[in-house]
N, CA, C and O of each residue as an XYZ file, in Angstrom:
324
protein
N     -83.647     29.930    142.588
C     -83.110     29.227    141.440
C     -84.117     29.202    140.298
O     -85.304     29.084    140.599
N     -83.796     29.294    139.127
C     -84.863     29.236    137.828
C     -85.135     27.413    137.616
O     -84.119     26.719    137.598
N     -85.739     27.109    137.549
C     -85.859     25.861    137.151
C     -85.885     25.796    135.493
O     -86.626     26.512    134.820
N     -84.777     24.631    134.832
C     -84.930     24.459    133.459
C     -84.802     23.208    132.936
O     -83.703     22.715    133.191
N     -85.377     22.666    132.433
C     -85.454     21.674    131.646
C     -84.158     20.810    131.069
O     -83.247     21.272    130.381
N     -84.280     19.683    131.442
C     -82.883     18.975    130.485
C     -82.601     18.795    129.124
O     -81.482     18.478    128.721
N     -83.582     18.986    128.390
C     -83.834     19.353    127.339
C     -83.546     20.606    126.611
O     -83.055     20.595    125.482
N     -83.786     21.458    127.117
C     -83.649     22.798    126.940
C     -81.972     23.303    127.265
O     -81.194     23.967    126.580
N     -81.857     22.805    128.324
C     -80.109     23.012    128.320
C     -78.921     22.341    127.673
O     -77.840     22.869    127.409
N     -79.280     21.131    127.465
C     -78.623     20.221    126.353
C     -78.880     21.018    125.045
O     -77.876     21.004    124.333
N     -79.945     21.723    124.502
C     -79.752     22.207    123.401
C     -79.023     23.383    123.440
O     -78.270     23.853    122.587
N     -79.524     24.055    125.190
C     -78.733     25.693    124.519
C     -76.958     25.324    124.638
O     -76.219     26.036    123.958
N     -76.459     24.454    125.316
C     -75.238     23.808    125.140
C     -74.460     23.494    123.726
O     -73.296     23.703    123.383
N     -75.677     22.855    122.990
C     -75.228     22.346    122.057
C     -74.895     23.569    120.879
O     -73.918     23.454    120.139
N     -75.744     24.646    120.808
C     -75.896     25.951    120.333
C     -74.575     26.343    120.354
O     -73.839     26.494    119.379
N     -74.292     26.514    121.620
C     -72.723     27.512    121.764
C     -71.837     26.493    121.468
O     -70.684     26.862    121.243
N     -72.010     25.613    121.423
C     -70.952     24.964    121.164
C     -70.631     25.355    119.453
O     -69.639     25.968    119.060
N     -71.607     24.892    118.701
C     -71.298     24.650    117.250
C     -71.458     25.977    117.007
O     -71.107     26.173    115.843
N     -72.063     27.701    117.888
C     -71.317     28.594    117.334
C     -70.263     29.425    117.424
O     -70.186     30.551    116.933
N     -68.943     28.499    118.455
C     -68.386     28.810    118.431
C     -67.192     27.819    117.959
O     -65.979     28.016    118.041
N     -67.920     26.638    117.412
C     -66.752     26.237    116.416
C     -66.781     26.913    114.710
O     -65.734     27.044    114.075
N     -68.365     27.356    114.046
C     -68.551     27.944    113.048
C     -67.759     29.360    113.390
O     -66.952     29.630    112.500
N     -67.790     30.180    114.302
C     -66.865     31.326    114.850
C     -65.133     30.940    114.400
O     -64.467     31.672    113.668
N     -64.744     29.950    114.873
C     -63.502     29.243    114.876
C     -63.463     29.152    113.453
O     -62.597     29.936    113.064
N     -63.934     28.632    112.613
C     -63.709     27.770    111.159
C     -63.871     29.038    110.005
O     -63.603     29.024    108.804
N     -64.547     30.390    111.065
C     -64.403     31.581    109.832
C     -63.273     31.960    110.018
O     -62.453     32.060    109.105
N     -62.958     32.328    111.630
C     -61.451     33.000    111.687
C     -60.508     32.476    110.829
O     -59.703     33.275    110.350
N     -60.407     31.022    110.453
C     -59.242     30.294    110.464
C     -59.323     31.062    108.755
O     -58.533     31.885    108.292
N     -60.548     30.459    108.083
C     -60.969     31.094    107.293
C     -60.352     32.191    106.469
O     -59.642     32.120    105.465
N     -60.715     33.023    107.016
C     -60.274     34.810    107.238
C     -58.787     34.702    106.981
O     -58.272     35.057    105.921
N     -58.165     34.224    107.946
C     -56.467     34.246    108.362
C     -55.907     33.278    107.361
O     -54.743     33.139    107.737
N     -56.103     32.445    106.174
C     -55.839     31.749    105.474
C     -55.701     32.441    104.425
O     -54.706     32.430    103.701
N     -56.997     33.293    104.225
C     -57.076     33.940    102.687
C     -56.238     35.191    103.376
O     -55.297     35.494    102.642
N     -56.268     35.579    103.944
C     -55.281     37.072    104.554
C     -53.983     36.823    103.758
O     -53.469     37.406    102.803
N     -53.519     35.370    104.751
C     -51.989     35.359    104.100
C     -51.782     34.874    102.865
O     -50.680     35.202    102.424
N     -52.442     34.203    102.132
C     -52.399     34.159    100.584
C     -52.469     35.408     99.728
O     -51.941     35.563     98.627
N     -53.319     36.408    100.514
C     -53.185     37.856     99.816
C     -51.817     38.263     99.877
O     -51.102     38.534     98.913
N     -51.372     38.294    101.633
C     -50.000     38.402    100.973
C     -48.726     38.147    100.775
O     -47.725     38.848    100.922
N     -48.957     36.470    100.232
C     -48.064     35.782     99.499
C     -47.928     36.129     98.050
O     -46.859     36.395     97.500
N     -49.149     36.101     97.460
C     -49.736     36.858     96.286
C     -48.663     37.943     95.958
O     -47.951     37.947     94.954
N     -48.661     38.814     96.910
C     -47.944     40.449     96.788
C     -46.852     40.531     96.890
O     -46.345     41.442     96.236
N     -46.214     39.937     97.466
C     -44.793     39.228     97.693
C     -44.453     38.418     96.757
O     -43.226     38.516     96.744
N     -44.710     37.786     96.079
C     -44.058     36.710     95.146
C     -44.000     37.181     93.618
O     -44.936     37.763     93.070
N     -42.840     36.875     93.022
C     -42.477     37.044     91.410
C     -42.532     36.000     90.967
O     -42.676     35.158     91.853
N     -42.468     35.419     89.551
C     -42.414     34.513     89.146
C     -41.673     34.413     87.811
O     -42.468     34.705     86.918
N     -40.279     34.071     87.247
C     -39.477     34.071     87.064
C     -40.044     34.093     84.982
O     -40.482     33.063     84.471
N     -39.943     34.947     84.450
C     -40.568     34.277     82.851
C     -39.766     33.562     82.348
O     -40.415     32.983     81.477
N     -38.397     33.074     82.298
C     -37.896     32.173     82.160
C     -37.957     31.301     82.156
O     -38.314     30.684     81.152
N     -37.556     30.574     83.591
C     -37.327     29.107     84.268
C     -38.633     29.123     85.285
O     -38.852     28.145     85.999
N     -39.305     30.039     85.305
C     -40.537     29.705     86.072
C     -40.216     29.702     87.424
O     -41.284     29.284     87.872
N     -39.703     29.825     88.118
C     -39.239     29.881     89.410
C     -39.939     30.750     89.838
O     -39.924     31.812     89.215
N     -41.037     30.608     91.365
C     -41.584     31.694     92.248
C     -40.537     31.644     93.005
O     -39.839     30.676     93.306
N     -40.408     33.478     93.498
C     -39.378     33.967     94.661
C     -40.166     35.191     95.062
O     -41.051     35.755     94.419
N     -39.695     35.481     96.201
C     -40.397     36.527     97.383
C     -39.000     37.481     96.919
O     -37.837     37.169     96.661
N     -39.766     38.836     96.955
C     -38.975     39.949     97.078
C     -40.656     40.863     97.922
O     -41.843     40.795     97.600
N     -39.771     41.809     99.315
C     -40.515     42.175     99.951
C     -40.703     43.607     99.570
O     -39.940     44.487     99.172
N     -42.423     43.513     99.918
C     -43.364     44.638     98.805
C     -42.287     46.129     99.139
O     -41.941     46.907     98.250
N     -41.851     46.277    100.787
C     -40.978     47.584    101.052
C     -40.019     48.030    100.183
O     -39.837     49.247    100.129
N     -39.087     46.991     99.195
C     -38.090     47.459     98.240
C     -38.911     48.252     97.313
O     -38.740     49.469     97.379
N     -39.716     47.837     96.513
C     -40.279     48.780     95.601
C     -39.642     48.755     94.655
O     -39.341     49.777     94.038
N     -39.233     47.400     94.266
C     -38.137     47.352     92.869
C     -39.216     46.874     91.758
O     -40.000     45.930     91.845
N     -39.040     47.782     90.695
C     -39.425     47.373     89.418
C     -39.196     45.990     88.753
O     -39.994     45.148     88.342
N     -38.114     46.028     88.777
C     -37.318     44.775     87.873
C     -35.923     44.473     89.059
O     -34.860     45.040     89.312
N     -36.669     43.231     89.572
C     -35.614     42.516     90.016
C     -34.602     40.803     89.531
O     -34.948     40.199     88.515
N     -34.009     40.532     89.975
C     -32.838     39.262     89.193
C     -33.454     38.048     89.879
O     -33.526     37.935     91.103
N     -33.920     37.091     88.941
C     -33.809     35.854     89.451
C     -33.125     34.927     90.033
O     -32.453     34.266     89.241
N     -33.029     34.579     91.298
C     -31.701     34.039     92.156
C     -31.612     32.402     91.144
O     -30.709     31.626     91.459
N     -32.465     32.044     90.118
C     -31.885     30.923     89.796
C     -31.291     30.981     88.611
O     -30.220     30.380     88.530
N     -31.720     31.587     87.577
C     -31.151     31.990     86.192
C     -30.662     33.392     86.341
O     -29.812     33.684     85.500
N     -30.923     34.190     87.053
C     -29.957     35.509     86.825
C     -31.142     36.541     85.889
O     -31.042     37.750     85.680
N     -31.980     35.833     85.547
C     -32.924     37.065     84.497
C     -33.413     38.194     84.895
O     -34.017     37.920     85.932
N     -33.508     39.271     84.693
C     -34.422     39.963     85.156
C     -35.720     40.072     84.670
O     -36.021     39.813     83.504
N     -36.699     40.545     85.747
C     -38.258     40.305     85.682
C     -38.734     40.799     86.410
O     -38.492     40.694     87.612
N     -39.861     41.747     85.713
C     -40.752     43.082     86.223
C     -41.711     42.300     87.059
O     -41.958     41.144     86.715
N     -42.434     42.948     88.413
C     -43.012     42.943     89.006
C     -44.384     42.689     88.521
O     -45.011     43.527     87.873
N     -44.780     41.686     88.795
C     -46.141     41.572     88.462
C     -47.098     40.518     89.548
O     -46.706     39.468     90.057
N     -48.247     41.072     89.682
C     -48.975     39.774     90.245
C     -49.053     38.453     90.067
O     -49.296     38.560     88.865
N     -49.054     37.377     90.226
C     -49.331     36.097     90.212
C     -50.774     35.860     89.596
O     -51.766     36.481     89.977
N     -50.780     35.090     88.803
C     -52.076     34.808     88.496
C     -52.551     33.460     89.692
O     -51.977     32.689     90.461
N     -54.085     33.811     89.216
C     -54.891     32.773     90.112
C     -54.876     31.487     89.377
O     -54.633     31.254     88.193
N     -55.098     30.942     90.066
C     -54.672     29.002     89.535
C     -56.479     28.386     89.161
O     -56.672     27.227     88.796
């Protein structure tokens, strides 16, 4: 058996612990801004009445109709807030 210290194992304990909650808190991290990228890419925003709506990136429509006023409105990114 290795002999180790109580000291020494309470810390290397404490180690893995908090790096694998800092591990945890990047993923979540990561996977937060992921899907805001693409909400971002997905979403129109109406120049009219202002209304955000999802039309999915696969159509590839230029200019699609606003389901609340009927307008049409070119594809564009969302600005950052």
């Amino acid at each position: 058996m290795i002999p180790i210290p109580l000291g020494s194992l309470i810390i290397f304990f404490m180690a893995v612990g908090v790096t694998v909650v800092c591990g945890l808190w990047f993923l979540s991290f990561w996977r937060d801004r992921k899907r805001e990228v693409y909400r971002r890419r997905i979403a129109i925003q109406c120049r009219i009445c202002g209304t955000a709506y999802a039309c999915e990136p696969k159509h590839k429509l230029v200019v699609t109709i606003c389901p609340v006023c009927r307008t049409p409105n070119e594809r564009n990114k969302l600005q950052q807030i």
